[in-house]
DSSP file (Angstrom, degrees, kcal/mol; ACC not computed):
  #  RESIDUE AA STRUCTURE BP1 BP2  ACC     N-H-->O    O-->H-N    N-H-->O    O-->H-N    TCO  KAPPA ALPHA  PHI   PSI    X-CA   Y-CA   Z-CA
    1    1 A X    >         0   0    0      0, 0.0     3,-0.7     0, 0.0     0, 0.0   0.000 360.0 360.0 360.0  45.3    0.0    0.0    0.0
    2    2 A X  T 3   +     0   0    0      1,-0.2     3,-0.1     3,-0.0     0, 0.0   0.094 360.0  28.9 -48.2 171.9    2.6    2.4   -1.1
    3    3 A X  T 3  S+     0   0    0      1,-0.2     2,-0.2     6,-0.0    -1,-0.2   0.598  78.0 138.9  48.4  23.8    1.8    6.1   -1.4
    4    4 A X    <   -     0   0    0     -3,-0.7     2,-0.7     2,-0.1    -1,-0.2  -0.644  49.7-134.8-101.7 159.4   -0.6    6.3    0.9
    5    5 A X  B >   -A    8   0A   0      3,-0.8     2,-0.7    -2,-0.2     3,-0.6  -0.694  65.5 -53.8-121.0  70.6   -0.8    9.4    3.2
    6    6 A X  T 3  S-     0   0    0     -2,-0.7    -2,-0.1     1,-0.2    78,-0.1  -0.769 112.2 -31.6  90.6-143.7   -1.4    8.4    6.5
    7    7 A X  T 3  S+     0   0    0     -2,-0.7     2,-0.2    78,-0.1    -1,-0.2   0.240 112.0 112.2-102.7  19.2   -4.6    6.1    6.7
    8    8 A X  B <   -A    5   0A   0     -3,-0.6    -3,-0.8     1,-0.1     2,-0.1  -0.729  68.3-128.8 -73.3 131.2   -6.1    8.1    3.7
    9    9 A X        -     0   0    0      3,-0.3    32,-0.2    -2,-0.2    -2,-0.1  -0.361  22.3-113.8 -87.0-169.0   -6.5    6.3    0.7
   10   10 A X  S    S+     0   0    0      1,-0.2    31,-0.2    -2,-0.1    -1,-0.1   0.885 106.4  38.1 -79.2 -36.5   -5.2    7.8   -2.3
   11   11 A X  S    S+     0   0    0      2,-0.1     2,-0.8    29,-0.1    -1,-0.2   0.714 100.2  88.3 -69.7 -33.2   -8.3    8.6   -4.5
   12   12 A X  S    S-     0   0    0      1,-0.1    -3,-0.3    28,-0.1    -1,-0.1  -0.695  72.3-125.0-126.6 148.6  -10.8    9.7   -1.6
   13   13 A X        -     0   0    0     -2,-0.8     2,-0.3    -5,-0.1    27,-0.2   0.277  24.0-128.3 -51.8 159.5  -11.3   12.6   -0.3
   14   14 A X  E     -B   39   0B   0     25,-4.2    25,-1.3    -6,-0.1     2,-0.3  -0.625  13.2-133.3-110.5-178.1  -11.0   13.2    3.6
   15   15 A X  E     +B   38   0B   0     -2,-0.3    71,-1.6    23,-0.3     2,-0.2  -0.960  27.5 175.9-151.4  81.7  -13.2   14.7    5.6
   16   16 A X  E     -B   37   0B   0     21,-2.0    21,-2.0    -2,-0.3     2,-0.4  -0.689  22.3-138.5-106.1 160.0  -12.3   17.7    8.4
   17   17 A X  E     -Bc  36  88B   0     70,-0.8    72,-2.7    19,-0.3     2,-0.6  -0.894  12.2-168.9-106.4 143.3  -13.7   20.0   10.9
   18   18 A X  E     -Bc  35  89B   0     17,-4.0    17,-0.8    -2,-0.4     2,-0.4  -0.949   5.5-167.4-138.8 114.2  -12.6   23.7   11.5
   19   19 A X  E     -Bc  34  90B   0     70,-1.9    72,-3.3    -2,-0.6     2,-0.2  -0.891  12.3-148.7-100.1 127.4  -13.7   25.6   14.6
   20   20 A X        -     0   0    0     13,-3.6     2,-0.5    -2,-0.4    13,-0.5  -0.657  13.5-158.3-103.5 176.6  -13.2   28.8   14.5
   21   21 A X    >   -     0   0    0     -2,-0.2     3,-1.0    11,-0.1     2,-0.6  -0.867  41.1 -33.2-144.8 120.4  -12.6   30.7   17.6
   22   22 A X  T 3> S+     0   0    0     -2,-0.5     4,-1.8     1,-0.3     5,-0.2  -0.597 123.0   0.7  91.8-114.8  -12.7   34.5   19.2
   23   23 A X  H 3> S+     0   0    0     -2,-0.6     4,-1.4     1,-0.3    -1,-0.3   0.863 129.2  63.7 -94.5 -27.4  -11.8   37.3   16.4
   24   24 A X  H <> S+     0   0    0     -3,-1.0     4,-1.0    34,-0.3    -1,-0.3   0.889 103.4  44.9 -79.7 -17.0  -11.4   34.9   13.8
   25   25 A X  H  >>S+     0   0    0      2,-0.2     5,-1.9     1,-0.2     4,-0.9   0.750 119.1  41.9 -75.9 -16.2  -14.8   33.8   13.9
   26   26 A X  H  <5S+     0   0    0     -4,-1.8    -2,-0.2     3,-0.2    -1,-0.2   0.710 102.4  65.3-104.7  19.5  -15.9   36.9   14.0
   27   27 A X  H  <5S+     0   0    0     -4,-1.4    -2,-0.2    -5,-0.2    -1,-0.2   0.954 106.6  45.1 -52.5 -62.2  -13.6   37.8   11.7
   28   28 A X  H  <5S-     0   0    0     -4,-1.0    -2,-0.1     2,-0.2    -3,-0.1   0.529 120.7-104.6 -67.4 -19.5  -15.7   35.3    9.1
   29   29 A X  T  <5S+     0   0    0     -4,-0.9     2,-0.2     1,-0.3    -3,-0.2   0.911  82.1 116.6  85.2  73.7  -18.7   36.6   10.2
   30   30 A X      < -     0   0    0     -5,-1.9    -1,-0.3     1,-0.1    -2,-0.2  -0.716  48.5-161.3-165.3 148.9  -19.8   33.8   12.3
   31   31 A X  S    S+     0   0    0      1,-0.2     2,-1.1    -2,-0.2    -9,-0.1   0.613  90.8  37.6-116.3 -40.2  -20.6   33.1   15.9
   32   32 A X  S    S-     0   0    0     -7,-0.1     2,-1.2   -11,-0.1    -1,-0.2  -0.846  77.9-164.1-106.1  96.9  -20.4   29.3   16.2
   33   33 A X        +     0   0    0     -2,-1.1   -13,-3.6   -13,-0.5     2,-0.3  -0.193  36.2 127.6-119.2  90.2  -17.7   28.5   14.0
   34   34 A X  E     +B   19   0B   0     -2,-1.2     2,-0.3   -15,-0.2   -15,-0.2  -0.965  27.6 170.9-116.7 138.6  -17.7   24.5   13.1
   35   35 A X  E     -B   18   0B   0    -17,-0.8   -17,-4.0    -2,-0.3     2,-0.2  -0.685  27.1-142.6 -89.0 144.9  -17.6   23.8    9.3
   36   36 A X  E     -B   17   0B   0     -2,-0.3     2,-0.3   -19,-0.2   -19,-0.3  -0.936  24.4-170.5-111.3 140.5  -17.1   20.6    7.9
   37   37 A X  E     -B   16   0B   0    -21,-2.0   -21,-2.0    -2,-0.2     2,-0.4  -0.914  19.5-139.2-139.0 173.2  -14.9   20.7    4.8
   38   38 A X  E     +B   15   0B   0     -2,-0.3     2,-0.3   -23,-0.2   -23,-0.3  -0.993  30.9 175.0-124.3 121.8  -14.1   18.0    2.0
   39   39 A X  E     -B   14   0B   0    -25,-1.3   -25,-4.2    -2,-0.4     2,-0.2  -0.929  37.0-106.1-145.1 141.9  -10.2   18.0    0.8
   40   40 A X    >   -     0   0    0     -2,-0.3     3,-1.8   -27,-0.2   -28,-0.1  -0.499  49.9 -87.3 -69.9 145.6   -8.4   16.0   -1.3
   41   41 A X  T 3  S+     0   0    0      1,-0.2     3,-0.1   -32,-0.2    43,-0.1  -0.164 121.1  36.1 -47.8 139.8   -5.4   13.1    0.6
   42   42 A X  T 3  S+     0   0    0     41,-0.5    -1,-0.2   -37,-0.2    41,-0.1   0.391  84.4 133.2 107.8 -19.1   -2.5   15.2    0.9
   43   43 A X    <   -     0   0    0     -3,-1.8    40,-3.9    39,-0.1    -1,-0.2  -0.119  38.4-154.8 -83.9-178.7   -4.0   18.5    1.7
   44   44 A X     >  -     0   0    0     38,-0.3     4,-1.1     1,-0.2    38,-0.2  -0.383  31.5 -97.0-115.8-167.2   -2.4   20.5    4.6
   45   45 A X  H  > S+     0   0    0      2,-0.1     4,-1.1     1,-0.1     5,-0.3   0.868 122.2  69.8 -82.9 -33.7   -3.9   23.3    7.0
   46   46 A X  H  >>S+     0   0    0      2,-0.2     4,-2.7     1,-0.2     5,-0.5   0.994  99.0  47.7 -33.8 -58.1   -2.4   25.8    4.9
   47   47 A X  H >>5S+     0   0    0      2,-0.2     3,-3.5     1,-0.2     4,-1.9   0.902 110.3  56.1 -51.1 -58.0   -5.4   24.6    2.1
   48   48 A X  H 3X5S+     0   0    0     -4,-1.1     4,-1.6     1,-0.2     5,-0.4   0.824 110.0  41.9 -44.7 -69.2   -7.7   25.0    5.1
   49   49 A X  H 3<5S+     0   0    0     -4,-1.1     4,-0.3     2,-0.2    -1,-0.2   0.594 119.0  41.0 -28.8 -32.8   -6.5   28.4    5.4
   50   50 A X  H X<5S+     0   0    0     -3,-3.5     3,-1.7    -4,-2.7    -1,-0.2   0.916 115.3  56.9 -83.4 -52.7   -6.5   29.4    1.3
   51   51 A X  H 3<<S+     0   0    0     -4,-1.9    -2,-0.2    -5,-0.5    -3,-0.1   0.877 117.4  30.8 -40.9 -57.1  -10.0   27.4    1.1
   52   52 A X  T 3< S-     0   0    0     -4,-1.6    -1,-0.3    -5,-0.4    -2,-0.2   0.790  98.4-128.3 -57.4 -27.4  -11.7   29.7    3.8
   53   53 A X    <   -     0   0    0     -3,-1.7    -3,-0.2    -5,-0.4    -4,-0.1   0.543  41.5-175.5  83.2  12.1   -9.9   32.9    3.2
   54   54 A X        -     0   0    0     -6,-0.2     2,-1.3    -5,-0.2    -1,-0.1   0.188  31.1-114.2 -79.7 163.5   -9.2   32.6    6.9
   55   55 A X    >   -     0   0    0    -31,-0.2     3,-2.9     1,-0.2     4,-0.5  -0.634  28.2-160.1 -97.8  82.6   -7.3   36.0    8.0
   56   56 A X  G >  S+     0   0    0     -2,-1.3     3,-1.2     1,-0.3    -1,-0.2   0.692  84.7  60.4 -26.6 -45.5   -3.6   34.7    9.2
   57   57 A X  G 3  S+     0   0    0      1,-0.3    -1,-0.3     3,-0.0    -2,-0.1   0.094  98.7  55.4 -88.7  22.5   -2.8   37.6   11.2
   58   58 A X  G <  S+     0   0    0     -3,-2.9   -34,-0.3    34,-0.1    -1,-0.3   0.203  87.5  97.4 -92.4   6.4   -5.7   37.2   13.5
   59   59 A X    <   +     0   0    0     -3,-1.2    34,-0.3    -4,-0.5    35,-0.1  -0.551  35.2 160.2 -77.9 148.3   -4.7   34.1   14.3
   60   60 A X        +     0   0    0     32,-0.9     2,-0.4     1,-0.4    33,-0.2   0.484  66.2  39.4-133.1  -7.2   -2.7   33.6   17.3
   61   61 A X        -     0   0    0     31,-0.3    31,-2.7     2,-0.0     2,-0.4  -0.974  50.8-165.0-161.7 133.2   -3.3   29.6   17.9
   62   62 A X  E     -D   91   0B   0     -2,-0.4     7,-1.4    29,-0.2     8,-0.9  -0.954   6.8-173.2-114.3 133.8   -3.6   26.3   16.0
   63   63 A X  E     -DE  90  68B   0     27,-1.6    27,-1.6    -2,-0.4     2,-0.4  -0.831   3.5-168.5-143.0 119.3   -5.1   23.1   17.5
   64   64 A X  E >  S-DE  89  67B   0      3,-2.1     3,-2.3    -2,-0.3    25,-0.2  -0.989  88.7 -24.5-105.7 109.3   -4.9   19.6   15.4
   65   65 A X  T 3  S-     0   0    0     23,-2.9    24,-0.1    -2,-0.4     3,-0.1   0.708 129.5 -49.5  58.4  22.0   -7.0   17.3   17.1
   66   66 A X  T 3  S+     0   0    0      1,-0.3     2,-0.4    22,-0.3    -1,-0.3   0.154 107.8 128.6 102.4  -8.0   -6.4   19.4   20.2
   67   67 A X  E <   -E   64   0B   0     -3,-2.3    -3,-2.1     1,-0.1     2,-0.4  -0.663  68.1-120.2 -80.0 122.0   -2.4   19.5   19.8
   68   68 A X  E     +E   63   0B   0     -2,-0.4    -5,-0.3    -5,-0.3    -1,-0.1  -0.530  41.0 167.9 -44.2 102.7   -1.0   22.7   20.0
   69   69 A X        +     0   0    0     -7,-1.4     2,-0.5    -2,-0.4    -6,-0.2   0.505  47.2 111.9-106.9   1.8    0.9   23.1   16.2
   70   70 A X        -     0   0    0     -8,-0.9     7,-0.1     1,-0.1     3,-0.1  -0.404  63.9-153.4 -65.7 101.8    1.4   27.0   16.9
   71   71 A X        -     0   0    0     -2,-0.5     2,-0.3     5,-0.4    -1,-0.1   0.932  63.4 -23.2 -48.9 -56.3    5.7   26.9   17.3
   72   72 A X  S >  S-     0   0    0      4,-0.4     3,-1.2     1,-0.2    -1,-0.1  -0.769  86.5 -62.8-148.8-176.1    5.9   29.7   19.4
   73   73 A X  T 3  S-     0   0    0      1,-0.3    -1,-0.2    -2,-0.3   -12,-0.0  -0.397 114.5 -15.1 -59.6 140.0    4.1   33.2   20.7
   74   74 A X  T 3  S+     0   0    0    -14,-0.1    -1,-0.3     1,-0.1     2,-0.1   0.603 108.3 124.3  40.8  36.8    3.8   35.5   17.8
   75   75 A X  S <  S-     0   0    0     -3,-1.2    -1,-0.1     1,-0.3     2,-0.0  -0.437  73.6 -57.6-128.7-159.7    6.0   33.7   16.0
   76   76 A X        -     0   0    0     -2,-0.1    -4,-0.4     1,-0.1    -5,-0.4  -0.442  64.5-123.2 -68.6 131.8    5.3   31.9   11.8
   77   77 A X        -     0   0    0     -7,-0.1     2,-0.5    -6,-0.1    -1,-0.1  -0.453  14.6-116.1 -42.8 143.2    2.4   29.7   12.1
   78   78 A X        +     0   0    0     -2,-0.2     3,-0.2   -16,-0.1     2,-0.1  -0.917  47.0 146.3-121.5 119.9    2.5   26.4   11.2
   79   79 A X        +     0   0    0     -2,-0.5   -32,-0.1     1,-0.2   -35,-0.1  -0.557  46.2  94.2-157.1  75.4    0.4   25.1    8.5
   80   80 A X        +     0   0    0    -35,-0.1    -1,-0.2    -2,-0.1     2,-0.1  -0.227  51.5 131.2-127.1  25.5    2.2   22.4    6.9
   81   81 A X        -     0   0    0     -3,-0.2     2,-1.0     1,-0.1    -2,-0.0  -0.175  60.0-129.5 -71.2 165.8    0.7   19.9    8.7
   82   82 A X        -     0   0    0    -38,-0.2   -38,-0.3    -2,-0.1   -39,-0.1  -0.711  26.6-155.5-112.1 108.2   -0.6   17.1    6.8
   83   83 A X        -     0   0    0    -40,-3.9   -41,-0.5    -2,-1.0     2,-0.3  -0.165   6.6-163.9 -87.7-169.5   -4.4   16.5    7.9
   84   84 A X        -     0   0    0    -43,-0.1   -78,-0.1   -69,-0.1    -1,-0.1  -0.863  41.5 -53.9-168.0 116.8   -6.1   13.1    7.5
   85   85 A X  S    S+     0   0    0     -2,-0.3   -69,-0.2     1,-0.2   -78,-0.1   0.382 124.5  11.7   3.9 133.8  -10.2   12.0    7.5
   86   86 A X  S    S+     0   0    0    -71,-1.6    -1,-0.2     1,-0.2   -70,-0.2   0.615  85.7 146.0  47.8  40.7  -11.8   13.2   10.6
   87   87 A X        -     0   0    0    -72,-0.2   -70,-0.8   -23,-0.0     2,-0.3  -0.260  36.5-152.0 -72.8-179.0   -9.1   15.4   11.7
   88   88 A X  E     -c   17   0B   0    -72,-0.2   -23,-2.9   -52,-0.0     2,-0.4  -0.820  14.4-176.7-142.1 131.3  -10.6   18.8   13.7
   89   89 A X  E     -cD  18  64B   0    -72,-2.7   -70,-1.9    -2,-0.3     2,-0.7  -0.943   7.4-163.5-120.7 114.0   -8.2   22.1   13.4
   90   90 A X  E     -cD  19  63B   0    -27,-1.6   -27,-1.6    -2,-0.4     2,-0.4  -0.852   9.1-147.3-118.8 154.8   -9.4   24.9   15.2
   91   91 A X  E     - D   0  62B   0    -72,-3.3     2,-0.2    -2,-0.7   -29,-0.2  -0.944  17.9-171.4-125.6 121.5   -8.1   28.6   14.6
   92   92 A X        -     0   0    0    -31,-2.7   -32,-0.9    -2,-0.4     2,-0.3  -0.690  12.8-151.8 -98.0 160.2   -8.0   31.0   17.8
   93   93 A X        -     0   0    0    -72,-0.4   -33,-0.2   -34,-0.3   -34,-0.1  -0.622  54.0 -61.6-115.1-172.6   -7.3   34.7   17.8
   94   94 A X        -     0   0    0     -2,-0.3     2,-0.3   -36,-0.2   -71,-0.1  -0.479  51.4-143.4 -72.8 123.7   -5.7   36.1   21.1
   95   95 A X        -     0   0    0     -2,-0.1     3,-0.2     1,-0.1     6,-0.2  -0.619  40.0 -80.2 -79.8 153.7   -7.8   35.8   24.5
   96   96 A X  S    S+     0   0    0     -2,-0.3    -1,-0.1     1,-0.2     3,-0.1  -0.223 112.5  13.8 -50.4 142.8   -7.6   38.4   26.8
   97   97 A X  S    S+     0   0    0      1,-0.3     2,-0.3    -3,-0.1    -1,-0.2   0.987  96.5 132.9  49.6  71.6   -4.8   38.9   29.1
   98   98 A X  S > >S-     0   0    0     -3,-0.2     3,-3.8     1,-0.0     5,-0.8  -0.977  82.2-103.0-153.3 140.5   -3.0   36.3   26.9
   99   99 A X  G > 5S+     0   0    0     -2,-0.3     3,-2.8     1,-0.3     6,-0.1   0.806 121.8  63.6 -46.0 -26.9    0.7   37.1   25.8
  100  100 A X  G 3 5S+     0   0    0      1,-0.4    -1,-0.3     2,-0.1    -6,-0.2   0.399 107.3  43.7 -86.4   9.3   -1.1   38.1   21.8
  101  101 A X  G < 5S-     0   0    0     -3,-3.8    -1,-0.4    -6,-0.2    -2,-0.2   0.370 135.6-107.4 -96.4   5.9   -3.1   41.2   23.7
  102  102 A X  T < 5 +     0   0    0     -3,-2.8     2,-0.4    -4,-0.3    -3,-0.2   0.728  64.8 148.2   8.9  66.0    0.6   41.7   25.4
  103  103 A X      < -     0   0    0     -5,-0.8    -1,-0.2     1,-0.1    -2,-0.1  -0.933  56.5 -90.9-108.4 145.0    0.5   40.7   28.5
  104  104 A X        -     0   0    0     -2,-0.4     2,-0.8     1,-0.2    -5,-0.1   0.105  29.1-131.0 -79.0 145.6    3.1   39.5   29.9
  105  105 A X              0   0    0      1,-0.2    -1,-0.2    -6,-0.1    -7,-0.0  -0.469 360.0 360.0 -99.0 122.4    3.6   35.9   29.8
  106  106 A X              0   0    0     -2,-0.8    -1,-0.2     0, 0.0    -2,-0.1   0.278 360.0 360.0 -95.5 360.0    4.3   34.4   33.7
């Protein structure tokens, strides 16, 4: 079963969730923000990101499957992950009194 991507097979599509969260959902204009979206094997969050339009610089925190992928405070995002059928990726902006409003982080 070479060339398979995970447990995805190679022809069908996966299947993800994206919550969004704080100013980036209401960035998007939405107040609950779970979408389900349909991506070809292979895609990354970066596709979640182009597919949505979602607004990088409000982001301050990325979650895959509840794992932290954000490297560091304010620093490049990472969205080269490789997702995979029934992943869920949630998108934050900065909470209050959280180092992305700058305060300082204890």
């Amino acid at each position: 079963m070479s060339g398979h991507i995970g447990h995805n097979l190679p022809d069908e599509p996966i299947r993800v969730k994206v919550r969004l969260f704080n100013a980036v959902a209401s960035r998007m204009g939405t107040a609950s923000g779970e979408r389900e979206l349909e991506l070809k094997p292979g895609s990354t969050i970066a596709d979640v990101v182009q597919r949505l339009r979602i607004p990088l610089d409000n982001v301050f925190l990325v979650l895959l499957n509840g794992r932290d992928v954000t490297p560091t405070l304010k620093g490049p995002l990472n969205v080269d992950e490789f997702l995979e059928d029934g992943d869920v990726i949630a998108f934050s902006g900065p909470v209050p009194y959280s180092a992305g409003y700058g305060a300082p982080v204890v």
